[in-house]
C-alpha positions as CSV (number, residue, x, y, z in Angstrom):
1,X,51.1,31.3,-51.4
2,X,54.0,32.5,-49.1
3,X,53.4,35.3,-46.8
4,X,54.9,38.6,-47.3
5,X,56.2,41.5,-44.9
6,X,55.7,44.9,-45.7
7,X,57.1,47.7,-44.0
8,X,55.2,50.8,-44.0
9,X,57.2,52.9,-47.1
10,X,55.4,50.3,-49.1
11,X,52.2,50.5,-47.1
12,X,52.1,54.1,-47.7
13,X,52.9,53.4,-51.5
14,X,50.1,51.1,-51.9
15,X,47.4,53.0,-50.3
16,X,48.6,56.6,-51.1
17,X,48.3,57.2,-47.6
18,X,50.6,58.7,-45.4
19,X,51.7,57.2,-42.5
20,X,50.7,59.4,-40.2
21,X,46.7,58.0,-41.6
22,X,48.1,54.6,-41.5
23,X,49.4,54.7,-37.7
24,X,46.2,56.3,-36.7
25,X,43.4,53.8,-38.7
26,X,45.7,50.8,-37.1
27,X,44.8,52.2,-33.8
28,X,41.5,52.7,-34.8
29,X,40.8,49.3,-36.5
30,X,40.0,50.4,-39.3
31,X,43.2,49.6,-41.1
32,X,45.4,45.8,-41.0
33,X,47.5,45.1,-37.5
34,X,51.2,45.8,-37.4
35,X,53.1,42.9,-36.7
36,X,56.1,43.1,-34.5
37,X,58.8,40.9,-36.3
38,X,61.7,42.0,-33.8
39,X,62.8,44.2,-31.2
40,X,62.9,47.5,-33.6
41,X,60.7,46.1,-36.5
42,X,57.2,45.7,-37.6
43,X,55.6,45.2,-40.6
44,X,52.0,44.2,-42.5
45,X,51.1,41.2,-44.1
46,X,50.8,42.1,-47.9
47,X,47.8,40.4,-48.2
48,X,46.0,41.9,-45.6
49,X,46.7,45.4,-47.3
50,X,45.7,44.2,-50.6
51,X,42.7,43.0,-49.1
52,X,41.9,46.3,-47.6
53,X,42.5,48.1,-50.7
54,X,40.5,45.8,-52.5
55,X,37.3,46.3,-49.8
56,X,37.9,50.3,-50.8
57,X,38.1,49.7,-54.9
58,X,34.9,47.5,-54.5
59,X,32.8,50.6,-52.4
60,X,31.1,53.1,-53.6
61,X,32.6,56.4,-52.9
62,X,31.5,57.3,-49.6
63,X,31.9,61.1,-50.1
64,X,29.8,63.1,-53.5
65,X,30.9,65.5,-55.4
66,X,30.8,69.2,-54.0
67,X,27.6,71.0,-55.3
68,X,28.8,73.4,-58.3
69,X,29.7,76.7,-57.8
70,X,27.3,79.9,-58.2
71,X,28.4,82.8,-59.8
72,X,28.0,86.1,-58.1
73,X,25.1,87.8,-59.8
74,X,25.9,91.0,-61.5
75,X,29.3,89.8,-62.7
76,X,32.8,91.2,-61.6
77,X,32.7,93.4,-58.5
C-alpha cells in the first residue's frame, strides 16, 4: 500500500475536528505527528489518521448521557 499525505482540511474532514483540536492533541500526543514535507508544508500520514479514528470507533464512549431533566414541581411559574 502506498503512503498518503494529508493536509489538515482533510484531517479536519475526517475526524470532524477542528483544527484548532487537531494542532493542540498533536502537541499533546494524543493525536498522529505532523510531518514536515517542505519548507511551508506539512501533512499526516492517512493511515495514521485512519488508525486513530479507528482506536475511537472501537471505544466505548468515554462520556454518559446527562442525567434527565426534573421538572419544576408545581408546574409553570
Amino acid at each position: 500500500m502506498q503512503t498518503r499525505f494529508i493536509r489538515i482540511p482533510e484531517a479536519s474532514a475526517k475526524t470532524g475536528l477542528p483544527r484548532s483540536t487537531i494542532y493542540r492533541k498533536t502537541a499533546e500526543g494524543s493525536f498522529p505527528r505532523i510531518r514536515k514535507l517542505g519548507e511551508r508544508t506539512s501533512a499526516f500520514v492517512e493511515a495514521e489518521v485512519d488508525a486513530w479514528i479507528a482506536a475511537r470507533a472501537d471505544s466505548p464512549d468515554r462520556c454518559a448521557a446527562p442525567p434527565p431533566r426534573r421538572s419544576k414541581a408545581g408546574g409553570a411559574p
